[in-house]
py3Dmol code that shows the C-alpha trace and the ligand (Angstrom):
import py3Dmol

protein = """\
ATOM      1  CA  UNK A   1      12.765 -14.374  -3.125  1.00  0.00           C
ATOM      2  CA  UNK A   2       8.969 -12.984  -4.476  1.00  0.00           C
ATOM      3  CA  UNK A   3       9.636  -9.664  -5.062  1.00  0.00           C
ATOM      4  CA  UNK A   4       6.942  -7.142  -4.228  1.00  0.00           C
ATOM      5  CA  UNK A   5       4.585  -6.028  -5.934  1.00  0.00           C
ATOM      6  CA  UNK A   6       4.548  -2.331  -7.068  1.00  0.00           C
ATOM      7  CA  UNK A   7       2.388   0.185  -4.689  1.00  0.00           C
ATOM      8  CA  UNK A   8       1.493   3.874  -5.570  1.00  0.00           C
ATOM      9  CA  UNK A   9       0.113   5.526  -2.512  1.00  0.00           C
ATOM     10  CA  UNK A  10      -1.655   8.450  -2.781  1.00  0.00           C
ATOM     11  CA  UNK A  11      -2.371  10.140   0.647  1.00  0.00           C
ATOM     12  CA  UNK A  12      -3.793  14.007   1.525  1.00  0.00           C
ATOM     13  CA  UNK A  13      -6.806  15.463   3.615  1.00  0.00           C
ATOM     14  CA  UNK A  14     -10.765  14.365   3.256  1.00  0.00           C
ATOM     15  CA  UNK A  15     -11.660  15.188   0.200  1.00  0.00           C
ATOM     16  CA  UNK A  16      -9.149  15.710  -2.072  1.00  0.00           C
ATOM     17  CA  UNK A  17     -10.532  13.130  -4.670  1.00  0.00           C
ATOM     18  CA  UNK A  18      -8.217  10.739  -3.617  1.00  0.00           C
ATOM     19  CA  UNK A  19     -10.702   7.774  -3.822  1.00  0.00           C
ATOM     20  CA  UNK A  20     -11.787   8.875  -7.651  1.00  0.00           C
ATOM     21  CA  UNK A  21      -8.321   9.058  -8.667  1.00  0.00           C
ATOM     22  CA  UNK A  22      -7.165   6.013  -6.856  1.00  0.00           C
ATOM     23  CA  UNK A  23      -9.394   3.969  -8.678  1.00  0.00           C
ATOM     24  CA  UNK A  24      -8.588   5.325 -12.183  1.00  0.00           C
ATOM     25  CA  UNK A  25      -5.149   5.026 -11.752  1.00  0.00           C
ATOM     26  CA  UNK A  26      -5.727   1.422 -10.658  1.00  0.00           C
ATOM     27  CA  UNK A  27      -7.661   0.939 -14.077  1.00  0.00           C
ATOM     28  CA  UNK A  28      -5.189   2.495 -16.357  1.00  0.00           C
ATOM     29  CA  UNK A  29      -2.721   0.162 -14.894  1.00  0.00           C
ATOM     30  CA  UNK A  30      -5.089  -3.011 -14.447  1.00  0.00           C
ATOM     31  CA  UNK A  31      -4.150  -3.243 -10.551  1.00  0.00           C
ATOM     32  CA  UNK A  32      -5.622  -3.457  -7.238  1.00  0.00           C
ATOM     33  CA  UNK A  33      -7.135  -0.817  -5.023  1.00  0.00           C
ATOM     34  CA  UNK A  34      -7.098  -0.205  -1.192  1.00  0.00           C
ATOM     35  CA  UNK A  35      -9.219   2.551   0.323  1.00  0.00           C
ATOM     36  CA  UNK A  36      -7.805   2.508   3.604  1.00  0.00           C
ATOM     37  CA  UNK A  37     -10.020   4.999   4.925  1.00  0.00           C
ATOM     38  CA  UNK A  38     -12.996   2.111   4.343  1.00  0.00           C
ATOM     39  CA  UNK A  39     -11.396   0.147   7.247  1.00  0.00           C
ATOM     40  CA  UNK A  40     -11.762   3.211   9.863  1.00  0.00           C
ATOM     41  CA  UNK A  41     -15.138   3.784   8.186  1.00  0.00           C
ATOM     42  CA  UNK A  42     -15.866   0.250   9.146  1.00  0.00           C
ATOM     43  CA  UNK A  43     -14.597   0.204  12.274  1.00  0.00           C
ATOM     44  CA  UNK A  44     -16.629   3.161  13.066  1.00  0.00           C
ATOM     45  CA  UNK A  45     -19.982   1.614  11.924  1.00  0.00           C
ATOM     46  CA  UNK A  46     -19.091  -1.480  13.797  1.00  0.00           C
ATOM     47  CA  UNK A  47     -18.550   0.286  17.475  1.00  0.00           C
ATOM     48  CA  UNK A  48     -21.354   2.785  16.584  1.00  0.00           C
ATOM     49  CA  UNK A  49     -23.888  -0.403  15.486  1.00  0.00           C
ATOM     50  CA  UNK A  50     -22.182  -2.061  18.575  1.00  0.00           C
ATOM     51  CA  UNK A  51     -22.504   0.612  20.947  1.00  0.00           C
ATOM     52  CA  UNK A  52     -18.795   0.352  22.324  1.00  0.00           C
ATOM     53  CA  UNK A  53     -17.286   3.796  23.424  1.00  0.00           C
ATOM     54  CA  UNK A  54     -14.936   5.059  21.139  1.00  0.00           C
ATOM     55  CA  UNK A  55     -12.585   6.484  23.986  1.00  0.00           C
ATOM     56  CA  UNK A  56     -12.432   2.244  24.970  1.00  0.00           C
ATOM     57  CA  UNK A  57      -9.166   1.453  22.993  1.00  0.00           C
ATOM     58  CA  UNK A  58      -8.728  -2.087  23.094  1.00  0.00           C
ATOM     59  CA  UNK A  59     -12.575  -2.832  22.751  1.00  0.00           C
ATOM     60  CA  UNK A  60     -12.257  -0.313  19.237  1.00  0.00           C
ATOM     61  CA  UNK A  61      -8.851  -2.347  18.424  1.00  0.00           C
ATOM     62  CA  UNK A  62     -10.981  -5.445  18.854  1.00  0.00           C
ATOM     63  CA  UNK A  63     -13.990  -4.353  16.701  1.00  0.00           C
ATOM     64  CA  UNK A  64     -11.213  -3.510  13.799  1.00  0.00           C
ATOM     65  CA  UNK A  65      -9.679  -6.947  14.202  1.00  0.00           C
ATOM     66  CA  UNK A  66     -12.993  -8.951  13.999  1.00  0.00           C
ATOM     67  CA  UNK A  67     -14.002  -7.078  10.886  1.00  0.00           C
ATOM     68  CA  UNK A  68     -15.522  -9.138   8.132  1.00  0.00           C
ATOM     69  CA  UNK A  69     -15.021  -7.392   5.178  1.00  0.00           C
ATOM     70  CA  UNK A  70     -15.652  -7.965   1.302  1.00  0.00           C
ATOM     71  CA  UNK A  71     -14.564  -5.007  -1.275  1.00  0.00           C
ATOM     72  CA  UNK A  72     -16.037  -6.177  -4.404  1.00  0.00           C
ATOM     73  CA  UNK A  73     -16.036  -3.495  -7.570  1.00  0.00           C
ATOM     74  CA  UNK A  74     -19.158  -1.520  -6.166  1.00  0.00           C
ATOM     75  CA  UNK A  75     -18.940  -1.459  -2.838  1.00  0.00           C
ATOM     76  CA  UNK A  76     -17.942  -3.742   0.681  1.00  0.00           C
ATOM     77  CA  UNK A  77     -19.471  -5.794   2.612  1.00  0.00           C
ATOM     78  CA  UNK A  78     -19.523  -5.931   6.569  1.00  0.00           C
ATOM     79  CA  UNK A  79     -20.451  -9.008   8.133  1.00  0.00           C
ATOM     80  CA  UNK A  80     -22.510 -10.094   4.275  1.00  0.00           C
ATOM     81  CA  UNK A  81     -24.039  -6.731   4.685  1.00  0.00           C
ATOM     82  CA  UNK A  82     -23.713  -4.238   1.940  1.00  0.00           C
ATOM     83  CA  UNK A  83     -22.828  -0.428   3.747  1.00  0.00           C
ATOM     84  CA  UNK A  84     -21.422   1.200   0.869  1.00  0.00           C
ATOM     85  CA  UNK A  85     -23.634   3.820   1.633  1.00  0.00           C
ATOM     86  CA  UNK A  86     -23.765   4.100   5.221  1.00  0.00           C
ATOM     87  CA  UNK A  87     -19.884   4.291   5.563  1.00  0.00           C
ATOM     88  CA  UNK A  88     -19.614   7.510   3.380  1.00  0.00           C
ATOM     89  CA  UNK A  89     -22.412   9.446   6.040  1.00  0.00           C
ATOM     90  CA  UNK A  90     -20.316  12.759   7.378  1.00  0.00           C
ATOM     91  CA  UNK A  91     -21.091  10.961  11.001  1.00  0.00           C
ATOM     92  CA  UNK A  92     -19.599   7.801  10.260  1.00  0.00           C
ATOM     93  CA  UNK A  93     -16.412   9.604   8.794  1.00  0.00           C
ATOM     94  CA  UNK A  94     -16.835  11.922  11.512  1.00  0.00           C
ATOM     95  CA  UNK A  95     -15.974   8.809  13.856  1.00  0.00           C
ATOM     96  CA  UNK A  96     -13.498   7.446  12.072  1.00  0.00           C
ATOM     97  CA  UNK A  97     -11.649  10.150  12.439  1.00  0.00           C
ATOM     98  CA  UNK A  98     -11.832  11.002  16.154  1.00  0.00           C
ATOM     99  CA  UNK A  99     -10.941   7.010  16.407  1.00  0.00           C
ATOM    100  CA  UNK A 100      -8.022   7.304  13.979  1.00  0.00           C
ATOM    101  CA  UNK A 101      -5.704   8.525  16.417  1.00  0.00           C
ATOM    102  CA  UNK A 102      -5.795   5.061  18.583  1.00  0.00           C
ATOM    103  CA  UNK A 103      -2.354   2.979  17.842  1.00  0.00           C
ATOM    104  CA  UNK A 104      -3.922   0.014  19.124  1.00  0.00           C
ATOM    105  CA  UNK A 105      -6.363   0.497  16.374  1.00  0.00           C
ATOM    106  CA  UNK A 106      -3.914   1.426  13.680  1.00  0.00           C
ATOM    107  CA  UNK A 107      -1.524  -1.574  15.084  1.00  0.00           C
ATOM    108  CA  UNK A 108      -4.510  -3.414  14.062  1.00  0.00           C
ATOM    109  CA  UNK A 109      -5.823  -2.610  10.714  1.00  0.00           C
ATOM    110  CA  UNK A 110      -2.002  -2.987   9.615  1.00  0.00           C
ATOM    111  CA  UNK A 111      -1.490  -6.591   8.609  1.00  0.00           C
ATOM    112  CA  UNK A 112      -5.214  -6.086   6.733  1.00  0.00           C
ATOM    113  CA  UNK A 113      -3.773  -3.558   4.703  1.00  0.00           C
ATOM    114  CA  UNK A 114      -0.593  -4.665   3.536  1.00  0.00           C
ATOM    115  CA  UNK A 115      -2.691  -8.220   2.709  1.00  0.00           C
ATOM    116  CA  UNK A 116      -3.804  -5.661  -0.489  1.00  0.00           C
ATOM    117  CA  UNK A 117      -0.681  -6.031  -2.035  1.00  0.00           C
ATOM    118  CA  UNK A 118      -0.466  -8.256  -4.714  1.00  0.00           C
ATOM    119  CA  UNK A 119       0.409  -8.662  -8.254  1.00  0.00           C
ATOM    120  CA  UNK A 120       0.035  -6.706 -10.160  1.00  0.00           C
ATOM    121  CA  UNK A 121       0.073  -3.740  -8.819  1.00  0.00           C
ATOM    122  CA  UNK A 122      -1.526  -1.599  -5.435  1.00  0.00           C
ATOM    123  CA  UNK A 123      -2.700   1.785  -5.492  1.00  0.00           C
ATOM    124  CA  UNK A 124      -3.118   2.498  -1.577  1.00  0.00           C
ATOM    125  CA  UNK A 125      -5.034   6.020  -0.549  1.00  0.00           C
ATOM    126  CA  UNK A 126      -5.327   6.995   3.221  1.00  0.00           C
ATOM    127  CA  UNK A 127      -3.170   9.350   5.194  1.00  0.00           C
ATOM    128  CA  UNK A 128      -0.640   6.798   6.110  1.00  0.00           C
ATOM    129  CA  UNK A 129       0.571   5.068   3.152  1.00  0.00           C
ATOM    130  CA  UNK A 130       3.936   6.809   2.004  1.00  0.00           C
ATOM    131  CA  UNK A 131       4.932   7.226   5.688  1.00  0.00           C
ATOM    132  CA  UNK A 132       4.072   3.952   7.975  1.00  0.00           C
ATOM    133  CA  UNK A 133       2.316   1.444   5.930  1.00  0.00           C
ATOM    134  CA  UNK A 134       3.806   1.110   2.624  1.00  0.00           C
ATOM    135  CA  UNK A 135       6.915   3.213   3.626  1.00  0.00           C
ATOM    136  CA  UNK A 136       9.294   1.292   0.684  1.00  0.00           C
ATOM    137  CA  UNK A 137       6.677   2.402  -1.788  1.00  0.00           C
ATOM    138  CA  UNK A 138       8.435   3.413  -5.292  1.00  0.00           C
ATOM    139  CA  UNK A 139       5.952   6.044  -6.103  1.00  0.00           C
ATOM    140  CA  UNK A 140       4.161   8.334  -3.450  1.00  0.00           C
ATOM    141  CA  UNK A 141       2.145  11.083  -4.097  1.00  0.00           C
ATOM    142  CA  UNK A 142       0.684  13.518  -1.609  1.00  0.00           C
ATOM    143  CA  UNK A 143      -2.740  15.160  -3.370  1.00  0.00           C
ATOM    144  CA  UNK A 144      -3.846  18.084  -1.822  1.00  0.00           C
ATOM    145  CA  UNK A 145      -6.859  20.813  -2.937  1.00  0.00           C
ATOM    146  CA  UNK A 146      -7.703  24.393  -0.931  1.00  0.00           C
ATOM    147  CA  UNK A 147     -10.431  23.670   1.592  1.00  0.00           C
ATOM    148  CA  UNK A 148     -12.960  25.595  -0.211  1.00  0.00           C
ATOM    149  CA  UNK A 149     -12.190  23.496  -3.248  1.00  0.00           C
ATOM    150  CA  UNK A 150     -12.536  20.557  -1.605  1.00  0.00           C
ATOM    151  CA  UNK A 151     -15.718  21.347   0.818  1.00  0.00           C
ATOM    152  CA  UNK A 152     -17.839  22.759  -2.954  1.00  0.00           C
ATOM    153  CA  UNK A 153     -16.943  19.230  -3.857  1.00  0.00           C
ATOM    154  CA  UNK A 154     -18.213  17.447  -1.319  1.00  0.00           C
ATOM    155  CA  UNK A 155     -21.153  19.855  -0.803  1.00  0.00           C
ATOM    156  CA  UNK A 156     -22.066  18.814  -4.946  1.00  0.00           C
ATOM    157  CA  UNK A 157     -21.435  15.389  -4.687  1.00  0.00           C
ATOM    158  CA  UNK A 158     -24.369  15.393  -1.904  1.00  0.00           C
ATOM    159  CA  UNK A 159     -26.753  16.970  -3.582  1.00  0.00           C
ATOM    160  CA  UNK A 160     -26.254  15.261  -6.263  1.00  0.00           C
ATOM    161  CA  UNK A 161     -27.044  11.623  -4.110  1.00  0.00           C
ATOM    162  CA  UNK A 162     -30.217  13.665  -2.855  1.00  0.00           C
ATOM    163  CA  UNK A 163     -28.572  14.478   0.519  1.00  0.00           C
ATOM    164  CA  UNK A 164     -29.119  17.853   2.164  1.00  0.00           C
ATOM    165  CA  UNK A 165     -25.814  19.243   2.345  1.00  0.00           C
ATOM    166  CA  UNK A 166     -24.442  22.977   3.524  1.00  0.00           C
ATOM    167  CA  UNK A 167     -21.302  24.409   2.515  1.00  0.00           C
ATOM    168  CA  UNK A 168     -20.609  26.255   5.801  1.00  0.00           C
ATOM    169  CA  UNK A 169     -21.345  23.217   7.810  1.00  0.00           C
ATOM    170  CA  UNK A 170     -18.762  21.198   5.699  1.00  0.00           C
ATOM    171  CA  UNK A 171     -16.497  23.355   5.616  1.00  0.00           C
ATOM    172  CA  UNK A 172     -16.007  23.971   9.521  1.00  0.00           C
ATOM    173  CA  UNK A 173     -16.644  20.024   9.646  1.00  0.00           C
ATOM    174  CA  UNK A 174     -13.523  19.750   7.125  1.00  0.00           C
ATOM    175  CA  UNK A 175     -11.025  22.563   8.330  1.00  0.00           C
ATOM    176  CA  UNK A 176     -11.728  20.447  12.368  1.00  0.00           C
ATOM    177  CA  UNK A 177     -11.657  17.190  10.388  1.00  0.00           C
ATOM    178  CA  UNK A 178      -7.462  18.108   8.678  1.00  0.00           C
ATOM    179  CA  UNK A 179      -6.674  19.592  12.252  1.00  0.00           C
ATOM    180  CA  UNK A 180      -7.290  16.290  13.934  1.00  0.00           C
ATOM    181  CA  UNK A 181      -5.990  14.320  11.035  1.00  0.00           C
ATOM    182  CA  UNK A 182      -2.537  16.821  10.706  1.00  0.00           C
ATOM    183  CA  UNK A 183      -2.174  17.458  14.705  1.00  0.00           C
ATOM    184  CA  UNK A 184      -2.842  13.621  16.111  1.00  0.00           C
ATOM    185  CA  UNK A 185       0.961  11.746  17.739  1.00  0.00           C
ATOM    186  CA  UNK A 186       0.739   8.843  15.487  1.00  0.00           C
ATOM    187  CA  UNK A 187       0.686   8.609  11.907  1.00  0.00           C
ATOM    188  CA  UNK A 188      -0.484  12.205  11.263  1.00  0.00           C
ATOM    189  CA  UNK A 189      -1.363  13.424   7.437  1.00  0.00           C
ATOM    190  CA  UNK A 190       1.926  14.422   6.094  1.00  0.00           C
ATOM    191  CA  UNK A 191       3.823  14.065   2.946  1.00  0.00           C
ATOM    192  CA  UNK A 192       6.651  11.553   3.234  1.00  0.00           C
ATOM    193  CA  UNK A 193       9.615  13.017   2.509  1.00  0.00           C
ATOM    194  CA  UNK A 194      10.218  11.204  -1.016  1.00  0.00           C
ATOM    195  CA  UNK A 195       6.243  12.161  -2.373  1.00  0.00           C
ATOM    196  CA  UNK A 196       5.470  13.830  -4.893  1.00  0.00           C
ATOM    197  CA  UNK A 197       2.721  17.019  -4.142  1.00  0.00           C
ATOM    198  CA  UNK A 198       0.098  17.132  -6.790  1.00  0.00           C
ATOM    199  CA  UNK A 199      -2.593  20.075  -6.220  1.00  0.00           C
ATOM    200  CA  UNK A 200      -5.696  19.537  -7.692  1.00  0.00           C
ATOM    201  CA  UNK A 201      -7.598  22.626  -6.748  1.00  0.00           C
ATOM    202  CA  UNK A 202      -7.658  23.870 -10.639  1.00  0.00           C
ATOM    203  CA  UNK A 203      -7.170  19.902 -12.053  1.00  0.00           C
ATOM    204  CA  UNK A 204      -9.700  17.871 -13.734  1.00  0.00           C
ATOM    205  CA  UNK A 205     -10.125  14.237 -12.192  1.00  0.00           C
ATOM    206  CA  UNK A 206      -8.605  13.348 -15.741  1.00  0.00           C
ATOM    207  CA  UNK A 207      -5.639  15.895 -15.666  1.00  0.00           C
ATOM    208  CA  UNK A 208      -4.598  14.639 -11.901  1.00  0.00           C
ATOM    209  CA  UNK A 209      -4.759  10.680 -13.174  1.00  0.00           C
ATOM    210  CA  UNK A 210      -2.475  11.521 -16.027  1.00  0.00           C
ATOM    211  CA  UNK A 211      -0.244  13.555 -13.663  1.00  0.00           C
ATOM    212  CA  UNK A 212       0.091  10.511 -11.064  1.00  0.00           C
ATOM    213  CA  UNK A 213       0.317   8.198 -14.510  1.00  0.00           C
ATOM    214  CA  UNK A 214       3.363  10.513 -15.699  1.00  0.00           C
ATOM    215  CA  UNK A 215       5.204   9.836 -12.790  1.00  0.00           C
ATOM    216  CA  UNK A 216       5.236   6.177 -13.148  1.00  0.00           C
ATOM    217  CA  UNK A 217       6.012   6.092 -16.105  1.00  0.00           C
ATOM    218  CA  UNK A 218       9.019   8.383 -15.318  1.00  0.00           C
ATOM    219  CA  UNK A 219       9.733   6.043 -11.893  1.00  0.00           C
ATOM    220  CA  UNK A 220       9.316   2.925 -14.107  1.00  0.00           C
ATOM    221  CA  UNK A 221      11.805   4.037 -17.245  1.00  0.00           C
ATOM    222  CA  UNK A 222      14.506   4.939 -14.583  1.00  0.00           C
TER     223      UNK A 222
END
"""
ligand_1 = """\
20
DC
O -10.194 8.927 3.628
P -11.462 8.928 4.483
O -12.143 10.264 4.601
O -12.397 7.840 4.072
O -10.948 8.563 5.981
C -11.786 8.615 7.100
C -10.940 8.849 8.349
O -10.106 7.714 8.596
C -9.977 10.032 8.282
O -10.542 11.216 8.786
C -8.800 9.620 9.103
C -8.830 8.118 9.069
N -7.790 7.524 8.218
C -6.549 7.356 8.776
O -6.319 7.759 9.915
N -5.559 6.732 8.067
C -5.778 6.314 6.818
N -4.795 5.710 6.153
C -7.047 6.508 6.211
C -8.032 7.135 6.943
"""
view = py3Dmol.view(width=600, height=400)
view.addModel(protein, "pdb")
view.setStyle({"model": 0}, {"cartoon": {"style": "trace"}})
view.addModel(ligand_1, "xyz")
view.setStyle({"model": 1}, {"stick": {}})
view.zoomTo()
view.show()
């Protein structure tokens, strides 16, 4: 028998610098990367390009399935369309959230995301990836940061792209955004029972890689 290859998840609320630190930790070990959240980001920009209703379940379950999608190391492609951009707009994630709660939806984007693991290595970051997708995963961590840390964040990063951003606004957008992620019948955000909780309110992107990095190396020597 193959055996598997190795998956970190890392899963916790919008925000929490999951992406950043998913990809470093991917670097530092030389393996793969799946954003999950990119798939309900594309399956949002799909039915909102589309015009399908999101409340339609099967015809959203549909629009996930027929995704054509190309990560490559800056960005993804949708349909040979680059929409790196357009998938991180507050709408689009906005949608993807109110759709996340659809099982024939997650049902679908399943199989896509367990295609990601491969040799040598997966770091997986969603809300789902300790607890449903890659349940047998020998190293979960759940990453969580106070709201307030997490909505000056966002409200900087932005700015920074020369979007008009306003803290209040993301902040009320955030706190709705965790209640519908944390309150929704399937798959909700919550730490598996065997994660690890790292808080990165008061950690440097650096400081929260080499935490995550620790613990591998801890799972690995056992
Ligand atoms: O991580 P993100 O902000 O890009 O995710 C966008 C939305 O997608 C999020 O609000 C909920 C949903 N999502 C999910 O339900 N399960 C995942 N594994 C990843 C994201």
């Amino acid at each position: 028998m193959t055996a598997l290859a190795p998956v970190i998840t890392i899963d916790g609320p919008t925000a929490s610098g999951k992406g950043t630190v998913a990809h470093r930790v991917a670097a530092a070990l030389g393996w793969n990367v799946l954003d999950s959240g990119a798939l309900y980001r594309l399956t949002a920009l799909s039915i909102l390009r589309s015009n399908t209703a999101p409340e339609d379940e099967q015809a959203v379950a549909r629009a996930a399935q027929s995704l054509e999608v190309v990560f490559h190391p800056q960005g993804v492609l949708m349909g040979g369309q680059e929409v790196s951009e357009e998938i991180r707009q507050e709408r689009v994630g906005n949608l993807a959230s109110h759709i996340a709660p659809n099982p024939a939806l997650r049902a679908a984007l399943l199989a896509r995301q367990r295609a990601f693991r491969v040799m040598p290595g997966l770091v997986a970051d969603g809300r789902d990836m300790g607890t449903v997708v890659f349940e047998d995963a020998p190293l979960k961590i759940f990453l969580v940061a106070d709201v307030s840390a997490r909505a000056e964040r966002r409200c900087k990063q932005l700015i920074e792209k020369g979007i008009s951003a306003n803290l209040d606004d993301l902040l009320r957008d955030m706190r709705e955004r965790d209640a519908r992620d944390i309150n929704r019948a399937v798959a909700p955000l919550v730490a598996a029972s065997d994660a690890h909780t790292v808080d990165s309110s008061n950690l440097s992107i650096e400081q929260t890689v080499q935490s995550i990095l620790d613990l591998w190396s801890a799972v690995r020597g056992k």
